[in-house]
C-alpha positions as CSV (number, residue, x, y, z in Angstrom):
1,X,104.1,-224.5,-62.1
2,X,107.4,-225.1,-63.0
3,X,108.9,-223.3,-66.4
4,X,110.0,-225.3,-69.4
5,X,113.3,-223.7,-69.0
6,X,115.2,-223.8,-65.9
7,X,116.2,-220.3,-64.4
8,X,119.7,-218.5,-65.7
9,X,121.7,-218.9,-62.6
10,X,125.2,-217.5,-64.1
11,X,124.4,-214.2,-66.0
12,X,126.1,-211.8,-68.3
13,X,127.0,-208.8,-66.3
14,X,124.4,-206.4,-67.9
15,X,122.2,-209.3,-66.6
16,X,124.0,-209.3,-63.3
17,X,123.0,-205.7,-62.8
18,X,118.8,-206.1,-63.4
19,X,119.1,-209.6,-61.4
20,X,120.3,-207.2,-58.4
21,X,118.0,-204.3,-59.0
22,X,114.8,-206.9,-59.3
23,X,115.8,-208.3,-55.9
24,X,115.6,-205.1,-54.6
25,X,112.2,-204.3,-55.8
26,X,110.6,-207.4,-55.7
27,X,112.5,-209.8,-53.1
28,X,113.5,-212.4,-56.0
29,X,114.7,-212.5,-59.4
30,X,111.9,-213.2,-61.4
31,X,111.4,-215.9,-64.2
32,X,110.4,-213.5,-67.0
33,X,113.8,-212.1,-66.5
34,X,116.0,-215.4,-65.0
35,X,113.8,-217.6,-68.0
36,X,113.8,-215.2,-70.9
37,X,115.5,-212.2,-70.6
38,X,118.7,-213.8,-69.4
39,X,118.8,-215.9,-73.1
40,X,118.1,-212.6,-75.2
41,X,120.3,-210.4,-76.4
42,X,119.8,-207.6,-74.0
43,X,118.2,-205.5,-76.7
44,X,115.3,-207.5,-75.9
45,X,115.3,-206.9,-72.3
46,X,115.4,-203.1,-73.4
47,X,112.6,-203.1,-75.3
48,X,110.2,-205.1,-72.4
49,X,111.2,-202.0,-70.1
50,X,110.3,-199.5,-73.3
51,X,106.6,-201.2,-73.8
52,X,105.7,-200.5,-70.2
53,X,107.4,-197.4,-69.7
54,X,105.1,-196.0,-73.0
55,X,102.2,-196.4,-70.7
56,X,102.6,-193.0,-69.3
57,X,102.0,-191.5,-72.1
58,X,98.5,-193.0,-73.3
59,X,95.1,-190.3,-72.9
60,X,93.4,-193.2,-70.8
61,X,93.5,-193.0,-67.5
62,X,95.8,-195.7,-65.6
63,X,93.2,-196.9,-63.8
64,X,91.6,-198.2,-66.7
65,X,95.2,-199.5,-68.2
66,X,95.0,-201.4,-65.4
67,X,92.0,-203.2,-65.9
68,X,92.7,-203.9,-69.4
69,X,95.7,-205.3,-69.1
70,X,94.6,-207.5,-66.1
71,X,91.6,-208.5,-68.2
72,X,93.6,-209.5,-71.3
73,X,95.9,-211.0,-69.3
74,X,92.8,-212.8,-67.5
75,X,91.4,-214.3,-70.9
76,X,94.8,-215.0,-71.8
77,X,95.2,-217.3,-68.4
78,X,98.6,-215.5,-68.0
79,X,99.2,-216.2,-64.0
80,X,102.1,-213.9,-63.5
81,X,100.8,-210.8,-64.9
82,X,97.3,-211.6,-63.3
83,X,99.7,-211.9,-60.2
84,X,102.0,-208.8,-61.3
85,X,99.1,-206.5,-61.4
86,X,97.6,-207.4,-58.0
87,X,101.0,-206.6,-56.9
88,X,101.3,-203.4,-58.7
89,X,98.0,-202.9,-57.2
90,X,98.4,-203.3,-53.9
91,X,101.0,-200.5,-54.3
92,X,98.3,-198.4,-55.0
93,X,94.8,-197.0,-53.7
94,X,92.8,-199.5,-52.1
95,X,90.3,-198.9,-54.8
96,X,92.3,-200.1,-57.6
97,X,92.5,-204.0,-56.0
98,X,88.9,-203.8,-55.2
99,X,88.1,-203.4,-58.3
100,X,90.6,-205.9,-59.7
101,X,89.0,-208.8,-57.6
102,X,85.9,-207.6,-59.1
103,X,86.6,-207.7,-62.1
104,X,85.1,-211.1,-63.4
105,X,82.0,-209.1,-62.7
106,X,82.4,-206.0,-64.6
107,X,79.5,-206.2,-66.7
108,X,77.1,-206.4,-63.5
109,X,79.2,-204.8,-60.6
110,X,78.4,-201.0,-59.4
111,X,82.3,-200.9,-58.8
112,X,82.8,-200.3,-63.1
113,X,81.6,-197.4,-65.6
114,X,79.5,-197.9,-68.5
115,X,83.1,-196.4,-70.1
116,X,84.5,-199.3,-68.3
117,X,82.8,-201.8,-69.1
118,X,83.2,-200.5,-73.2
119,X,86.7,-200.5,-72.6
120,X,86.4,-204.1,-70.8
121,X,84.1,-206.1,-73.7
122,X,86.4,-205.1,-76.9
123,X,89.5,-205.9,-75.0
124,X,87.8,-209.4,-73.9
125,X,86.4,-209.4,-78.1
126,X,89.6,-208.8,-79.4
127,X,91.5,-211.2,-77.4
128,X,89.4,-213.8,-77.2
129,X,87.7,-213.6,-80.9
130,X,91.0,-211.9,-82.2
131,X,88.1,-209.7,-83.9
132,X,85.7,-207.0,-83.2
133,X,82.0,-206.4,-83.9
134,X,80.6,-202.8,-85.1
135,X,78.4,-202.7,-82.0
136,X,81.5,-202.9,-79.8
137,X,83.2,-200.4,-81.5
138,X,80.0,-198.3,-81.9
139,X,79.8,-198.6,-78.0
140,X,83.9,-198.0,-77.4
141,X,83.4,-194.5,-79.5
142,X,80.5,-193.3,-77.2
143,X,83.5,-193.4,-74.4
144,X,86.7,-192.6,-76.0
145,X,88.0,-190.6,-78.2
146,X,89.8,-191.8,-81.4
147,X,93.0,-191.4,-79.6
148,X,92.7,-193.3,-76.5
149,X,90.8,-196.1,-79.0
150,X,94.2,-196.4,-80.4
151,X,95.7,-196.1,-76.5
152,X,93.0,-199.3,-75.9
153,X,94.1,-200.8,-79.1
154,X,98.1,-200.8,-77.9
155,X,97.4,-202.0,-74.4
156,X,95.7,-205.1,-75.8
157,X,98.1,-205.7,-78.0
158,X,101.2,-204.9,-75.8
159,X,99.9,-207.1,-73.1
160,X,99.7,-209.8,-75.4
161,X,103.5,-209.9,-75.8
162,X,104.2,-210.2,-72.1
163,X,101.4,-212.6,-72.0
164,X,102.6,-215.2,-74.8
165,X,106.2,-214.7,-73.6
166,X,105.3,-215.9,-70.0
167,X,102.4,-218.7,-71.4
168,X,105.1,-220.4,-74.0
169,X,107.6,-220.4,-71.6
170,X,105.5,-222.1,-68.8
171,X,105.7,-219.2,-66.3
172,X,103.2,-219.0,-64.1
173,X,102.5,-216.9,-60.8
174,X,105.8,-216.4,-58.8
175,X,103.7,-215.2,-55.8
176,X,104.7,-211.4,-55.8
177,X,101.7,-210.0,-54.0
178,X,102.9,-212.9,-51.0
179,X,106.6,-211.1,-51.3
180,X,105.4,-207.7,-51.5
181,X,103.3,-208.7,-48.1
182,X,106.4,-209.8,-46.6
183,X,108.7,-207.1,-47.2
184,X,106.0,-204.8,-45.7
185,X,105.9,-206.9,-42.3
186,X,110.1,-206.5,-42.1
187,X,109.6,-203.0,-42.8
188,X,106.9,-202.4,-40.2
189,X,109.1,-204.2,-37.9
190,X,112.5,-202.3,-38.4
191,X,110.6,-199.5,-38.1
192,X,109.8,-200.2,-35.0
193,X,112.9,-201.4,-33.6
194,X,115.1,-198.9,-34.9
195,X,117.6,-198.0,-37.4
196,X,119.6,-201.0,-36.2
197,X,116.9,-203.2,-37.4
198,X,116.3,-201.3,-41.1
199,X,120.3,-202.3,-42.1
200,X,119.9,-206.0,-40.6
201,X,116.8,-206.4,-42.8
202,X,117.7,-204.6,-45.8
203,X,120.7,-206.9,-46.9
């Protein structure tokens, strides 16, 4: 899939800066930076990192965050944050990705929590019906407190805004889980050739 816009190939030097530190983290620049970002005044930029970084601070557990936002993201047929999770996922225990590629069965699969799968229906409600019913409420409060209803509540929403940025432009999956496995396979193998080898491949 090709984006509607084509990539910023000459930023501002703000820009300059988060176009090197992505390639360090991720092996590219990506388009939700490169496509958007790179436009924006760099306010905007500033306040993508904030919505993420208030993450750490919801009651929820991450693990659940996770599958929320990969659901919403699901219903929302927003390929690069399905692809970014998997990615963040495979950072992670081996648990979280199994569940993950589960998760179009979470309503039926041993691998999900009754909470879970509470959690799982009023996100899927609310994004796809942009409504709720009492009886998915009724079933979210059996779970959660009235706090992490309102930590549900912002991952929804939040992951809507990364989700519509990336659908209106045309951005689709950038293949970071495919970059992520490559950067492990040069690491492996400077590893085992020596320090040498870790400066060749780390330019």
């Amino acid at each position: 899939m090709t984006a509607y816009l084509a990539p910023v190939e000459k930023p501002g030097l703000m820009m300059k800066m988060v176009y090197v530190l992505t390639r360090r983290q991720v092996g590219k620049v990506t388009e939700p930076i490169s496509v958007f970002a790179a436009r924006m005044p760099i306010a905007f930029g500033n306040f993508y990192g904030k919505v993420s970084r208030l993450d750490k601070k919801l009651k929820v557990p991450k693990e659940t965050a996770m599958l929320i936002r990969e659901q919403v993201a699901s219903v929302n047929t927003c390929l690069w944050c399905m692809d970014a999770a998997r990615w963040f996922a495979m950072k992670g225990p081996e648990e979280n990705l199994v569940r993950l590629d589960a998760l179009s069965d979470y309503r039926t699969s041993p691998l999900f929590s009754d909470a879970d799968r509470a959690a799982l229906d009023y996100a899927t409600e609310l994004t796809s019906a942009k409504e709720v019913t009492p009886e998915t409420i009724d079933r979210l409060k059996r779970h959660y407190s009235e706090r992490e209803i309102c930590d549900i509540v912002w991952l929804v929403a939040s992951e809507h805004l990364y989700n519509m940025t990336n659908v209106g432009l045309g951005i689709g999956s950038e293949g970071l889980c495919e970059l992520n496995a490559q950067h492990g396979k040069k690491a492996s193998k400077a590893a085992n050739n020596g320090p040498r080898a870790v400066s060749a491949t780390s330019r």
